[in-house]
KOLRO-280967 format. One record per residue (C-alpha): residue number from 1; x, y, z; residue in one letter. Coordinates in Angstrom, 1 decimal. Layout:
BEGIN
> NUM|X|Y|Z|a
...
//
This chain:
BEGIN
> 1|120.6|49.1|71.5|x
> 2|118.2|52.0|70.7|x
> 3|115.7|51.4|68.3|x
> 4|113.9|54.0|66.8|x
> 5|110.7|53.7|68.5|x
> 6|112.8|53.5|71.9|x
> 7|114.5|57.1|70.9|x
> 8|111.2|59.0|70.5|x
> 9|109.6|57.0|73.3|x
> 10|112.8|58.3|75.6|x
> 11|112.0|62.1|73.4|x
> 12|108.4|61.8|74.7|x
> 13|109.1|61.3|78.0|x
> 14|112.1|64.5|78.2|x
> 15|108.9|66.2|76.9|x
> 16|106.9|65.6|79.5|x
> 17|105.9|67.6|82.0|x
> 18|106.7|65.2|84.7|x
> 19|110.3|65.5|83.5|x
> 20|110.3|68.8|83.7|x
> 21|110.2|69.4|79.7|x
> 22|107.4|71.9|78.0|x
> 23|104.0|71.1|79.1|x
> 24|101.3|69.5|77.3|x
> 25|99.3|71.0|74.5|x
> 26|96.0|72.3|75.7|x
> 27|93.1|69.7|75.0|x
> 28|91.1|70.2|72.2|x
> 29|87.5|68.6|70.3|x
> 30|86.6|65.1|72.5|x
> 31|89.4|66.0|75.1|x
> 32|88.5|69.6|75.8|x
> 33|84.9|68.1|76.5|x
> 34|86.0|65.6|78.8|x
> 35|87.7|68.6|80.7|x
> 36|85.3|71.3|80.5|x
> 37|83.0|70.0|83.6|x
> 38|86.2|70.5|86.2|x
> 39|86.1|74.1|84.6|x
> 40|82.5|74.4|85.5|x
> 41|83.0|73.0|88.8|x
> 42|85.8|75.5|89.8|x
> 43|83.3|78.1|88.3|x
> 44|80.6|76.7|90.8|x
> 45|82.3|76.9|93.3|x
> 46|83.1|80.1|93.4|x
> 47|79.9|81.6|92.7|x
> 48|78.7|79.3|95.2|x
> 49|81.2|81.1|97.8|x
> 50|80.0|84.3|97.0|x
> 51|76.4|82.9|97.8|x
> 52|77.3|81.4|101.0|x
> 53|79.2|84.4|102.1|x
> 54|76.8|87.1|101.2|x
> 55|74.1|84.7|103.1|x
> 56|76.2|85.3|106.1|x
> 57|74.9|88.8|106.6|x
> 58|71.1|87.8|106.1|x
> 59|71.6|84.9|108.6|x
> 60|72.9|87.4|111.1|x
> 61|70.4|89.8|110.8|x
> 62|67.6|87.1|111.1|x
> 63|69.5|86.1|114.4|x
> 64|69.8|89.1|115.8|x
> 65|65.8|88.8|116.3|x
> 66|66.3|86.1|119.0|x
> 67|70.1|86.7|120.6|x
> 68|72.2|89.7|121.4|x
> 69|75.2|90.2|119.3|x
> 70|77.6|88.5|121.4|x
> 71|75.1|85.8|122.4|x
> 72|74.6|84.9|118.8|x
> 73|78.1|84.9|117.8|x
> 74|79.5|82.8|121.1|x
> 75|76.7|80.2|119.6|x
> 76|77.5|80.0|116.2|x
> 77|81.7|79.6|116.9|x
> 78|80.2|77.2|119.8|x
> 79|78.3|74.4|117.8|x
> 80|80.8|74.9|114.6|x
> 81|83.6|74.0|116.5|x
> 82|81.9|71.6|118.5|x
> 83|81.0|69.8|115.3|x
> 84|84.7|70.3|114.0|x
> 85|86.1|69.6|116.8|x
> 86|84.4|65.7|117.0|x
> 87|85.6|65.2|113.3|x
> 88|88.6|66.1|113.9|x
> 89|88.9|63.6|117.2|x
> 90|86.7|60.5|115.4|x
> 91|89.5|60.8|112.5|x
> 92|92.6|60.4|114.5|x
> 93|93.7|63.8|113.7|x
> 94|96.2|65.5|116.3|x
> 95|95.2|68.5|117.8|x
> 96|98.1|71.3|117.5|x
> 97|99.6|72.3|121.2|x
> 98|102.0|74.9|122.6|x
> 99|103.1|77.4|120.2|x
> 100|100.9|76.8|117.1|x
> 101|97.8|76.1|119.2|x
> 102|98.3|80.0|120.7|x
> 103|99.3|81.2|117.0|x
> 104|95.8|79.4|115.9|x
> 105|93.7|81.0|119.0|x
> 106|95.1|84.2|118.2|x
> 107|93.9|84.2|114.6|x
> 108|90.7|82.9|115.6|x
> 109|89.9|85.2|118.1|x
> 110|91.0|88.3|115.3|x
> 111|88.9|86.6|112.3|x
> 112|86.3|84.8|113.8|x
> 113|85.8|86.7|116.8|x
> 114|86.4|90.0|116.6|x
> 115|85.1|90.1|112.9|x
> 116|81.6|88.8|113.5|x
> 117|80.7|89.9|116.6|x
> 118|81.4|93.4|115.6|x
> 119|80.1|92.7|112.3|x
> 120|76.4|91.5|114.3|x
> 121|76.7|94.7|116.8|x
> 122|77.1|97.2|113.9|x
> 123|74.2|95.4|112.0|x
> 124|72.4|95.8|115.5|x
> 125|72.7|99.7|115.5|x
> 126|71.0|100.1|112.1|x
> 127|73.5|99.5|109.7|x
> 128|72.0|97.5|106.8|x
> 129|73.5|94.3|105.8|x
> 130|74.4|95.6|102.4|x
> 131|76.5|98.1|103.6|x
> 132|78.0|96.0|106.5|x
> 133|79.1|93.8|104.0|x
> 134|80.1|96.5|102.0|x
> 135|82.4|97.9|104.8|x
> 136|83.9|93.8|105.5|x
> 137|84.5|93.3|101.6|x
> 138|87.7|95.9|101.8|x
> 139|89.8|93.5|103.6|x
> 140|92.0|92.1|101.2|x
> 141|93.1|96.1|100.9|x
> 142|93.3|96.6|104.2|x
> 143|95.1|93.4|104.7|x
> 144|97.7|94.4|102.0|x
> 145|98.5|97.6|103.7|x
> 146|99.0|95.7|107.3|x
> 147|100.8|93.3|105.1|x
> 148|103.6|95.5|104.0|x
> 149|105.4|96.5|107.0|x
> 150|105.0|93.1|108.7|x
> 151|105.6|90.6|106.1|x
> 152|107.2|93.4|103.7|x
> 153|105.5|93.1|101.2|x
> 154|105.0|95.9|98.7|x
> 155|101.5|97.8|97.6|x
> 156|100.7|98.7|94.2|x
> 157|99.1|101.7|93.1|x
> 158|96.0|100.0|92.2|x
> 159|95.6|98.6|96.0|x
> 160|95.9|102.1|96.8|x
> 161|93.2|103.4|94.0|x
> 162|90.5|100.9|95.4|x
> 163|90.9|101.3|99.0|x
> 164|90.1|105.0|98.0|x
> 165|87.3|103.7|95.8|x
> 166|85.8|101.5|98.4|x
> 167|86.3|104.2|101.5|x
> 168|84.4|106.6|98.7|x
> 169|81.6|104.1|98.4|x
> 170|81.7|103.1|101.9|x
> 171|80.9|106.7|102.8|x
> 172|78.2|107.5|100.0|x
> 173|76.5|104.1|100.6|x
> 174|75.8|105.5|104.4|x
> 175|75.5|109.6|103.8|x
> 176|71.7|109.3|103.3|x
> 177|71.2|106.8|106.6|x
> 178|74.4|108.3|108.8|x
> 179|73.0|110.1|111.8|x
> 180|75.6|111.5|113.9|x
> 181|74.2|111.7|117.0|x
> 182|72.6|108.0|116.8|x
> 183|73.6|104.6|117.1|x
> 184|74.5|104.1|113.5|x
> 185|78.1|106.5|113.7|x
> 186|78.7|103.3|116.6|x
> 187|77.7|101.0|114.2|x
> 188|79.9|102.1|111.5|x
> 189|82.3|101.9|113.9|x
> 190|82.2|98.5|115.2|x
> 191|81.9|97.4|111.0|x
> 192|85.3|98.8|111.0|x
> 193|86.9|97.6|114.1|x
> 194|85.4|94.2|112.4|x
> 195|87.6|95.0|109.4|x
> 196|90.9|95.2|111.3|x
> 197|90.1|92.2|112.7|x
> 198|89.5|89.5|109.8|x
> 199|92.6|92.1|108.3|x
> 200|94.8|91.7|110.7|x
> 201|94.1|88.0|111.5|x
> 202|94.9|87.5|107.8|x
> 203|97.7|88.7|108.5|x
> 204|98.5|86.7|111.3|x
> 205|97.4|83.6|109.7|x
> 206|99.9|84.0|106.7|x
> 207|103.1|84.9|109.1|x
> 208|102.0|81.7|111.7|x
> 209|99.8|79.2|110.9|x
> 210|101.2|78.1|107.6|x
> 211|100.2|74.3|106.8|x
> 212|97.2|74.4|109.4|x
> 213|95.1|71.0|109.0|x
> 214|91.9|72.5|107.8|x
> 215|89.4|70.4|110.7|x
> 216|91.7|70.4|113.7|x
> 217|92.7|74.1|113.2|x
> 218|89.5|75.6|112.2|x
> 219|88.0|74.1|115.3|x
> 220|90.9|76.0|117.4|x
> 221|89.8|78.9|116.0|x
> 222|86.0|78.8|116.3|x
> 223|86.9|77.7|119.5|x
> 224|88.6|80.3|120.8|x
> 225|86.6|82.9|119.2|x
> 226|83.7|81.2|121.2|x
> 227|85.8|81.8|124.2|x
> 228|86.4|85.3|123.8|x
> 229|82.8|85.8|122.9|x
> 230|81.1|84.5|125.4|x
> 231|82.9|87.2|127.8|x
> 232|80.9|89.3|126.7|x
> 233|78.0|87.8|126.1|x
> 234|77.3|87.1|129.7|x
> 235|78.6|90.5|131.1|x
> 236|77.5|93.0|128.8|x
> 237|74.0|91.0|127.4|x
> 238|73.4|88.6|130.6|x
> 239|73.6|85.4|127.8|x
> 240|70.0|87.3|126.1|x
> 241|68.3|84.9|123.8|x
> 242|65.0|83.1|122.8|x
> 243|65.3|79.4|121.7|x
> 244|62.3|80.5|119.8|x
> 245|61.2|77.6|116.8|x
> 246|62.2|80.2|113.8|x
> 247|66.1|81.0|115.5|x
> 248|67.3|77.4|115.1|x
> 249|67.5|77.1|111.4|x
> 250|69.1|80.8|111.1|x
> 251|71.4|79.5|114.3|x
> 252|72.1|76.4|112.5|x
> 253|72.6|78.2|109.0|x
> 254|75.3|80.4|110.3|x
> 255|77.0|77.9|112.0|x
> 256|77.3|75.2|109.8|x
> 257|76.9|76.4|106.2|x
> 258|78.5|79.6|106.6|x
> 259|81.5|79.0|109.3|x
> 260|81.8|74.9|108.0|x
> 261|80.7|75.2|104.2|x
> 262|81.8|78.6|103.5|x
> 263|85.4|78.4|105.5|x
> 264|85.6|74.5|103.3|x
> 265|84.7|76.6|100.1|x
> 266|87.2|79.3|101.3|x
> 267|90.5|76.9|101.1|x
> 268|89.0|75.2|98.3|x
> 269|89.5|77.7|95.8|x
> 270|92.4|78.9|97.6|x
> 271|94.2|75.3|96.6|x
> 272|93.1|75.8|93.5|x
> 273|93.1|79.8|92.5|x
> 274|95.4|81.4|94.8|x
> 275|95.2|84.0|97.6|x
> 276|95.0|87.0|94.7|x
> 277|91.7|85.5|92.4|x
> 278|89.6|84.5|95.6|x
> 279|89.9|87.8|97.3|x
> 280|88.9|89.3|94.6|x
> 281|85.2|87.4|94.9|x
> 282|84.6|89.3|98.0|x
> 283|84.2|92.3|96.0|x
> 284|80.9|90.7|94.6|x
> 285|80.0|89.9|98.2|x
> 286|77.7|93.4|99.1|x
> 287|75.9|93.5|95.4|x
> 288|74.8|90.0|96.4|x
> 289|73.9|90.5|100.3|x
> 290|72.1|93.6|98.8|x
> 291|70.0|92.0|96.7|x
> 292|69.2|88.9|99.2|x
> 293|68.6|91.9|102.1|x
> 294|66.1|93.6|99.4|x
> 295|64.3|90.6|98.6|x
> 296|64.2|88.7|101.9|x
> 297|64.8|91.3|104.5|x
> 298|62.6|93.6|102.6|x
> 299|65.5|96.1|103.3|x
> 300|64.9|100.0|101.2|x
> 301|68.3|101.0|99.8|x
> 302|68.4|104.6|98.1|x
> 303|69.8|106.0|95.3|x
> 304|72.8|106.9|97.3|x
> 305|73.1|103.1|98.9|x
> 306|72.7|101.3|95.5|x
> 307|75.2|104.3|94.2|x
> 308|78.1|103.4|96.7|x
> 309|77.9|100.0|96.1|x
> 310|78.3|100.2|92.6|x
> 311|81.1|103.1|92.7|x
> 312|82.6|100.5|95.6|x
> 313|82.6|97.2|93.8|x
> 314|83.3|98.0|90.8|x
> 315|85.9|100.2|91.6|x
> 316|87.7|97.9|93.9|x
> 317|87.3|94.6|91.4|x
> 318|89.3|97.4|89.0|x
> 319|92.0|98.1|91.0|x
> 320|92.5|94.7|91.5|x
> 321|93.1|93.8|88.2|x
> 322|95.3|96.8|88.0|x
> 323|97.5|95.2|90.7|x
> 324|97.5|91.9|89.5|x
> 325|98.9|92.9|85.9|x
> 326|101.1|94.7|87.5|x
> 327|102.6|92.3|89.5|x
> 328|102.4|89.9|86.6|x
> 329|104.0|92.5|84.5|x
> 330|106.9|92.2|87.3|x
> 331|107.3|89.0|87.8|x
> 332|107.9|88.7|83.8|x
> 333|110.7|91.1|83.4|x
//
């Protein structure tokens, strides 16, 4: 028999989201402020993997005092997925094999690899960290164009708008330093061939290595990117670096806050934000590394520098929005 109190308890529970029904109201006076810290947190932590990331560019250029490119980067992937690689084996966790071990290497050597070392021997030439992050922080456009023939997806015209915003900005953040016949044409160079590769990896991370176990496949990556470093790190630089007593924090800095904390921070907020609001933080990535390389690295950054950055970031951050709403604006109708 239903009683009254059983009818609206039964109604409650239809209601519910659990059930499927219309979700909860949003919470408001006491509740609201028992919720508001996990707002701040997810706030935190994305300003604090801005901070991290931008830090990344400072620690290389601090460790490009002691080590050669390719020396520094083989030691950074080296000791972070050493470190990984030990958590990974004290927790019991199974290491991947045959096809999705390659698939994992491959990406590693494209992200990790090919990103940072070329990222450490443009910043080598001359190029300023600002810019060099400047340059890096156009991959999620980049990685949208690669995207569409091979996982067919589709562009918007705002992805189109800030590529052309942050190639604009790319190019007047370097007009006053670019010197054709010197190393720092190279350098812009290798920044890009750095961009194609954390693009392309992207790429190949979303069409292989779906459902990677954060620790086990992170140190197959930093792994293999240590492999593929080291090549050239002992034929082209002869292994060149001073174990000097200022290189090991810097050493120890890039490998385990910004490939371990920042990589952690990294699927963090994509758990909890989504591919689309994260990449958008890396457009805040070369105001921030500018400001660190002004204040720590001492680094001059005209008119035209500061301009680019601006025109670049702010650009880009807009056309992301555009392409968001639009697809939102899709997705409704």
């Amino acid at each position: 028999m239903n009683t009254p109190k059983m009818q609206s308890r039964v109604a409650r529970d239809r209601e519910s989201p659990v059930n499927g029904g219309p979700p909860e109201p949003r919470p408001v006076g006491i509740e609201a402020a028992a919720t508001a810290p996990v707002a701040r947190g997810g706030a935190a932590a994305r300003a604090a993997l801005v901070v991290v990331w931008s830090s990344g560019f400072i620690s290389g250029t601090l460790g490009l005092r002691h080590a050669a490119p390719f020396t520094f980067a083989c030691l950074r992937f080296v000791i972070a997925g050493g470190l990984l690689l030990a958590i990974a084996l004290a927790r019991g966790v199974r290491l991947p094999r045959g096809r999705p071990l390659f698939h994992l290497a491959v990406a590693g050597v494209l992200v990790q690899g090919l990103q940072f070392s070329s990222i450490y021997v443009g910043m080598d030439l001359g190029v300023p960290s600002g810019v060099a992050a400047l340059v890096i922080a156009l991959y999620p456009l980049v990685a949208s164009l690669i995207a569409v023939p091979v996982l067919g997806e589709h562009i918007t015209r705002g992805q189109v708008l800030g590529l052309a915003l942050g190639l604009g900005g790319v190019v007047l953040a370097v007009w006053d330093r670019l010197h054709v016949g010197g190393g720092h044409l190279a350098g812009i160079a290798f920044l890009f061939l750095g961009l194609l590769g954390i693009s392309a990896g992207t790429v190949w991370q979303k069409l292989h290595c779906q459902g990677m176990e954060p620790v086990s496949g992170n140190a197959v990556q930093l792994i293999a990117a240590a492999a593929a470093t080291l090549v050239p790190a002992l034929l082209a630089e002869g292994f060149d670096v001073t174990f000097a007593a200022g290189f090991w924090p810097v050493l120890l800095w890039a490998a385990l806050i910004n490939s371990i904390v920042g990589v952690g921070l990294l699927y963090h907020l994509l758990q909890r934000d989504g591919t689309s609001q994260v990449s958008s933080l890396f457009y805040l990535v070369p105001m921030v590394t500018a400001a660190f390389a002004a204040v720590l690295l001492h680094q001059d950054l005209g008119p035209l520098t500061l301009g680019g950055l601006a025109l670049a970031t702010g650009g880009t951050l807009l056309a992301n929005r555009i392409g968001h709403g639009a697809r939102r604006s899709s997705g409704s109708g």
